[in-house]
C-alpha positions in Angstrom: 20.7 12.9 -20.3 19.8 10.7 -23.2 17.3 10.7 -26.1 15.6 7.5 -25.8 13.7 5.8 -28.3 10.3 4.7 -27.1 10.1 1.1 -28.8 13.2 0.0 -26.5 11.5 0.1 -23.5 10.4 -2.9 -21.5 8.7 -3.4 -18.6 9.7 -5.2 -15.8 7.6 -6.6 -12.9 9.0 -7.9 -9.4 7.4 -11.0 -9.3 6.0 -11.6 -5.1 3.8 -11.5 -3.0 1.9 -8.3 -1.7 -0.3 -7.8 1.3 -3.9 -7.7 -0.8 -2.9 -8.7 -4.7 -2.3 -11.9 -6.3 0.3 -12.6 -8.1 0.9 -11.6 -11.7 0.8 -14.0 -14.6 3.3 -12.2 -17.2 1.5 -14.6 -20.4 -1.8 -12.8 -19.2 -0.6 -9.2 -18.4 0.1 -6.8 -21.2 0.9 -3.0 -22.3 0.0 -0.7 -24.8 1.1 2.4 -26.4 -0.9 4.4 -29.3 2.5 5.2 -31.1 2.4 4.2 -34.7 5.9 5.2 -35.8 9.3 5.3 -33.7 9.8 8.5 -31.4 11.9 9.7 -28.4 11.8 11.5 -25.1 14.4 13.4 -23.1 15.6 11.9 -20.0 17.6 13.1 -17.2 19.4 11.8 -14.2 17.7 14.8 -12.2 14.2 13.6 -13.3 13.3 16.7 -15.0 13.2 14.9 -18.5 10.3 15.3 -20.7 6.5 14.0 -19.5 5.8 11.2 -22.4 3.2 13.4 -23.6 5.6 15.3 -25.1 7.9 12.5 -26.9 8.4 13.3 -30.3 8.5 11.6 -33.8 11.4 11.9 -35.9 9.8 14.1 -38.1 9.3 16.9 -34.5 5.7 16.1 -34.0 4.6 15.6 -30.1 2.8 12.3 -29.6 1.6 11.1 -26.6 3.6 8.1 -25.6 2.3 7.0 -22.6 2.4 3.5 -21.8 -0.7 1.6 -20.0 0.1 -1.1 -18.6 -2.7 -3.9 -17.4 -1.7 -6.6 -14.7 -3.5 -9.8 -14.6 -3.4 -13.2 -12.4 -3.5 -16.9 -13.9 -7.2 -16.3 -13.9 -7.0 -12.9 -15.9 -8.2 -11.4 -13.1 -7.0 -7.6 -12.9 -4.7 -7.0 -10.1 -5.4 -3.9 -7.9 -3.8 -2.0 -5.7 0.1 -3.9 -7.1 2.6 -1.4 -5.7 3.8 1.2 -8.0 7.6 0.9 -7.0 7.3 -2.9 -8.2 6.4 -2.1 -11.7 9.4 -0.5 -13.7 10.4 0.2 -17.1 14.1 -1.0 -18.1 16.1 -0.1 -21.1 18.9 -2.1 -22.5 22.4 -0.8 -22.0 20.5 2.2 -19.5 22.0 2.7 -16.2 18.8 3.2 -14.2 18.7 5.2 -11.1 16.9 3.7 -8.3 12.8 4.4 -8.1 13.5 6.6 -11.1 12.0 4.6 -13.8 8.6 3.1 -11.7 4.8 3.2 -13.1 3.5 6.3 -12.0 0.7 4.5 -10.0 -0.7 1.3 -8.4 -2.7 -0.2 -10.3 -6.3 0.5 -10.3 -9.5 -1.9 -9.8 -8.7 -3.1 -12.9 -5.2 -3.7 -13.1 -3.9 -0.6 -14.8 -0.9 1.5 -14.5 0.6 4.1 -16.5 4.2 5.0 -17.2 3.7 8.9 -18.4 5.8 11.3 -15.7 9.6 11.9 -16.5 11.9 9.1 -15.6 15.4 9.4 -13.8 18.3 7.8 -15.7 21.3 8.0 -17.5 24.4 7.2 -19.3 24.9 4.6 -21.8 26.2 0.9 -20.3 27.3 -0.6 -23.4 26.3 -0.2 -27.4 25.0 2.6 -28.8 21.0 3.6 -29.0 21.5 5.8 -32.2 21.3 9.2 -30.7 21.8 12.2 -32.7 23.3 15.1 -30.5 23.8 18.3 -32.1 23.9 21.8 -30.6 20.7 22.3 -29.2 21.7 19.0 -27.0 24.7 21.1 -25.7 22.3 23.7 -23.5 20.8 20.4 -21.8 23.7 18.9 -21.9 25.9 21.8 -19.4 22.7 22.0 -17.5 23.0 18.9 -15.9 26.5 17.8 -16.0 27.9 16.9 -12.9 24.1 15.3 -11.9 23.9 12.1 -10.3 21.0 9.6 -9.5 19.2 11.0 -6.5 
């Protein structure tokens, strides 16, 4: 489990083609947030994390962190239908457990997906993302030791 600041994500796109989509132009695709200061949601190997509705600021509040993202061709025409498990967020230095970090749809008519349901990884590769544990982490933390990626 790890407390993951929200401005590290990135998102990563298989770049293919799909039965019924074109294929996306990265310089014409982009994704949003409504975050105006850093915060940070829980996330567990098991997937039972925090929903990025509930990230929080430094400070405690709850924000909404939910990233839309909007997938466009070389014509910045919207993409619909691109398959969900193709569209995934990555995290530096984040082992990422397979499936468990894709956009919670496929996109719609016009080219939008969301990343907002909780995501399955864990464990720190390399460097260190600033986490603070303390001992409210230590509940979490014995409830899922031992759990792996599914």
């Amino acid at each position: 489990m790890e407390r993951l600041f929200l401005t590290a994500w990135m998102i990563m796109i298989a770049n293919g083609v799909v039965a019924n989509t074109s294929i996306p132009d990265l310089s014409n695709s982009f994704w949003i947030h409504d975050l105006t200061e850093p915060s940070s949601v829980l996330i567990c190997p098991a997937g039972d994390g925090q929903h990025f509705e509930a990230a929080r600021t430094m400070g405690g509040s709850i924000v909404d962190a939910t990233i839309t993202l909007t997938l466009l061709d070389q014509f910045h025409n919207p993409i619909a239908q691109y398959p969900f498990e193709d569209l995934w967020l990555s995290v530096p230095g984040m082992s990422l457990c397979i499936g468990g970090s894709v956009a919670d749809t496929s996109t719609d008519i016009h080219g939008r997906t969301t990343f907002s349901l909780p995501k399955f990884m864990g464990g720190i590769q390399s460097g260190d993302l600033d986490v603070v544990i303390n001992l409210s982490d230590l509940v979490i933390f014995a409830q899922h030791l031992g759990h792996t990626c599914p």
